[in-house]
C-alpha positions in Angstrom: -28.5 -65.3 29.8 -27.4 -66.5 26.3 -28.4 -63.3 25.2 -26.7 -61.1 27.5 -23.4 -62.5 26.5 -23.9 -62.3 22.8 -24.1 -58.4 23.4 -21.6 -58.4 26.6 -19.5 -60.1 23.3 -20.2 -56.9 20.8 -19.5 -54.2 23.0 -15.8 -54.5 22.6 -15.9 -55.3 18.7 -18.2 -52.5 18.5 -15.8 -50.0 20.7 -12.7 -50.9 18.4 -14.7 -50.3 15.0 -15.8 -46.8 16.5 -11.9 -46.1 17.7 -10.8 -47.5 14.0 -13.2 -45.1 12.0 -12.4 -42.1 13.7 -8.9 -42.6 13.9 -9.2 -43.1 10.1 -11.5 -39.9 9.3 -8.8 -37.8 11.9 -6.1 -39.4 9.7 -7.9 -38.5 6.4 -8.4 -34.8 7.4 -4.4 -34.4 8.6 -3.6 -35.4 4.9 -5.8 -33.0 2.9 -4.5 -30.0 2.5 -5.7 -27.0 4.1 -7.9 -25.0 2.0 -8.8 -21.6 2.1 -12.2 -20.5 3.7 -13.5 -18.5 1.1 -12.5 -19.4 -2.3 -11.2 -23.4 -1.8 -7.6 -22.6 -2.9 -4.8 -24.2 -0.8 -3.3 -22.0 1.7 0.0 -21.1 1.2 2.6 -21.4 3.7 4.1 -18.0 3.2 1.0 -16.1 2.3 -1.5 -17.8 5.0 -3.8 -15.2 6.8 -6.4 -15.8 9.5 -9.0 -13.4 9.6 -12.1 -13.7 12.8 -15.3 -13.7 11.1 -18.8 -13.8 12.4 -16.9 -14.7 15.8 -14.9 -18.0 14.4 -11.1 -17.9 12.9 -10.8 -18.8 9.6 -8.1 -19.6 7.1 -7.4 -17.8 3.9 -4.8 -18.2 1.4 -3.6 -14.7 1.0 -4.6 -11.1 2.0 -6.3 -10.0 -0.7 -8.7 -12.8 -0.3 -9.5 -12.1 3.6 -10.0 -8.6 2.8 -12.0 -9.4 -0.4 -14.0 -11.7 1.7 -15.0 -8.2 4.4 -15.8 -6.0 0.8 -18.3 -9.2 -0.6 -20.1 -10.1 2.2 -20.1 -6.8 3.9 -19.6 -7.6 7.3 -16.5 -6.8 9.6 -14.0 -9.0 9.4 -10.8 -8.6 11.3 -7.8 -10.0 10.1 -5.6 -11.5 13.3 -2.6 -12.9 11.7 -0.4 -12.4 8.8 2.6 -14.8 7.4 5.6 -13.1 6.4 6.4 -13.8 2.7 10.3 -14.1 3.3 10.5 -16.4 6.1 7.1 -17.8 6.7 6.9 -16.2 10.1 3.9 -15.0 11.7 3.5 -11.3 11.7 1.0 -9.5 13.5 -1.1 -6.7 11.4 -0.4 -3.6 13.1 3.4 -4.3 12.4 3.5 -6.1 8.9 3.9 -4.2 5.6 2.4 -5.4 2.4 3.3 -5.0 -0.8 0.6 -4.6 -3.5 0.3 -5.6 -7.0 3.4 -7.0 -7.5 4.5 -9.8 -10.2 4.4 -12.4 -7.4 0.8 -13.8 -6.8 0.8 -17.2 -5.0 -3.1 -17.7 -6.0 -2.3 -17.6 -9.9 -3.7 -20.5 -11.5 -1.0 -22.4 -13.7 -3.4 -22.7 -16.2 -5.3 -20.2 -17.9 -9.4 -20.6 -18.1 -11.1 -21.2 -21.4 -13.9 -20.2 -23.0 -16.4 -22.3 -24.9 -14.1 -21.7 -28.1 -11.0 -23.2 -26.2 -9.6 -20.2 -26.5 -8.2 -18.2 -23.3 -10.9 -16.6 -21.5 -10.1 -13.0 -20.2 -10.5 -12.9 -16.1 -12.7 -9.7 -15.0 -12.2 -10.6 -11.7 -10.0 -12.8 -9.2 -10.4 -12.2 -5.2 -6.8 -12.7 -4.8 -5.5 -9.8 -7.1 -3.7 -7.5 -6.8 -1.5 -9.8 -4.5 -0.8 -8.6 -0.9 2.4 -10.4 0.4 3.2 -9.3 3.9 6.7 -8.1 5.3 7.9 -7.8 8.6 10.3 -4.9 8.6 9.3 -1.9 5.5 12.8 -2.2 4.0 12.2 -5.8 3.4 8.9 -5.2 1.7 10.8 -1.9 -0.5 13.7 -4.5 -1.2 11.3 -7.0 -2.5 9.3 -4.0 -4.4 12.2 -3.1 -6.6 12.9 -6.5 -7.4 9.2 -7.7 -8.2 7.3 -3.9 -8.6 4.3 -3.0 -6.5 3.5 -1.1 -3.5 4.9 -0.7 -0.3 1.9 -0.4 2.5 1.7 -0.7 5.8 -1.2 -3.7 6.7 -3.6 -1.1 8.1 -3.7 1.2 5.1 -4.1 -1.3 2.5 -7.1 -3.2 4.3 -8.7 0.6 4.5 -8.2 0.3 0.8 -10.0 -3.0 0.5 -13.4 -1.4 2.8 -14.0 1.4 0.9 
């Protein structure tokens, strides 16, 4: 009898330690940033991108690195969502214009790599250039073009680009 009521005693201590730790991993995961799926970066709120790969929506941090994603790994990827680069909205892909290679690449790093002489190292290769930043309306991605260079494309053309 003794026994029963030393573990009739644990249950509930053992029921709020559960509730504590995952409220505190569910707490932890709300304050990292969101990162995107394929090269870690965070995503950036007016350049995020979802993309359905393998069957399971995914996060990316820009266009260029969903797209880079379907040209490495050479499977279809289908990109689902867009984020307008003026006002953060989402766009859909059949409708959104991008605008590639301009001076405006959210994915730069602030810092420039070095080599093993601390001296800058040249990059050969970032999955996030050329940017793609995506506009709703054309004259919004030509207005944005003059201002910062690059090329106006609609969504559909530019991931055609990307596959080939």
């Amino acid at each position: 009898m003794r026994r029963f009521v030393r573990v009739a005693a644990l249950v509930p201590a053992a029921i709020i330690a559960l509730g504590l730790a995952y409220t505190g991993v569910k707490t932890y995961r709300h304050s990292q940033p969101e990162q995107c799926f394929a090269c870690s970066r965070p995503i950036h709120a007016h350049a995020r991108t979802v993309a359905v790969t393998n069957g399971h929506a995914r996060l990316f941090c820009c266009p260029a690195c969903a797209l880079s994603e379907q040209h490495q790994e050479g499977k279809p990827i289908r990109v689902s969502e867009l984020t307008s680069y003026l006002t953060g909205a989402k766009l859909s892909p059949d409708d959104a214009y991008l605008v590639k290679g301009s001076d405006v690449n959210m994915c730069t790093h602030v810092h420039e790599p070095m080599n093993s002489d601390k001296r800058t190292a040249d990059i050969l290769y970032d999955r996030c250039s050329p940017s793609l930043l995506a506009f709703a309306k054309r004259s919004e991605a030509v207005q944005f073009s003059r201002e910062h260079g690059g090329k106006v494309l609609p969504f559909q053309e530019a991931a055609r680009m990307f596959s080939q």
